[in-house]
C-alpha positions in Angstrom: 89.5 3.1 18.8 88.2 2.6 15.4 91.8 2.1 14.1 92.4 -0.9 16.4 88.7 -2.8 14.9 90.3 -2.5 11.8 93.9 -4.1 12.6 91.3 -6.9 14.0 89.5 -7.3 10.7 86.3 -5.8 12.1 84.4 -3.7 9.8 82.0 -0.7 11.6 78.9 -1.8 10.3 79.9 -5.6 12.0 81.0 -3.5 15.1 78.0 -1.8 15.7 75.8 -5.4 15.2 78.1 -7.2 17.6 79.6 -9.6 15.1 82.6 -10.1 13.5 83.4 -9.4 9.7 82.8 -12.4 7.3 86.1 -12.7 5.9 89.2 -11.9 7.5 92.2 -10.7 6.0 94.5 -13.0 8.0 93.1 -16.2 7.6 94.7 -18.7 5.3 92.3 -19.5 2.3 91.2 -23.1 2.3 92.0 -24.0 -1.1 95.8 -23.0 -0.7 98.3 -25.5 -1.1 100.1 -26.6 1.8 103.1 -23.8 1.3 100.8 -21.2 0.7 99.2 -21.7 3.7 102.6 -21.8 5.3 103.6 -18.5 4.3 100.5 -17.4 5.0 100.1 -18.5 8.7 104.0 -17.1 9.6 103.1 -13.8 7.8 99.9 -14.2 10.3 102.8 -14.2 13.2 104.4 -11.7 12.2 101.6 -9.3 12.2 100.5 -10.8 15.7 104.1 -10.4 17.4 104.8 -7.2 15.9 101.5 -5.8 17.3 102.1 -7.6 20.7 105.3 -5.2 21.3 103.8 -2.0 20.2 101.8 -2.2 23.6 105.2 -3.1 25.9 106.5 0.0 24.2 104.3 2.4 24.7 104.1 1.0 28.6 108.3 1.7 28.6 107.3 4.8 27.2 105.0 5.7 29.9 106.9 4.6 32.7 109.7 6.6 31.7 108.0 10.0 31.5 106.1 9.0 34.7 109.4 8.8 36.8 110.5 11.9 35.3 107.4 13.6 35.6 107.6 12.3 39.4 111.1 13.6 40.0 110.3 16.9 38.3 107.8 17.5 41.0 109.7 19.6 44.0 106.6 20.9 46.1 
């Protein structure tokens, strides 16, 4: 659980009091330049769709070994 907070940004001392960390790793600065901010924001993406699969596999994952598990099952 405490892996997931951190992946958000959240700190445990900021978990514990309910509120979120002061400065986030992902956000663009707000002195960058225009590109900066750019390539900031798509490596921002990135991160976001690359953790938005993990979940849809592990569900694949899970559905697989569930019909197996269903069709080992001969009572």
């Amino acid at each position: 659980m405490l892996r997931g907070r951190e992946r958000r940004g959240v700190t445990p001392a900021a978990a514990r009091s309910g509120g979120a960390a002061p400065a986030r790793a992902g956000r663009p600065a707000p002195s960058a330049g225009p590109d900066e901010r750019i390539r900031q924001l798509e490596a921002r993406v990135a991160g976001l769709e690359a953790s938005e699969r993990t979940p849809a596999t592990e569900r694949d994952i899970l559905r697989k070994a569930a019909e197996y598990f269903a069709g080992e099952t001969n009572w």
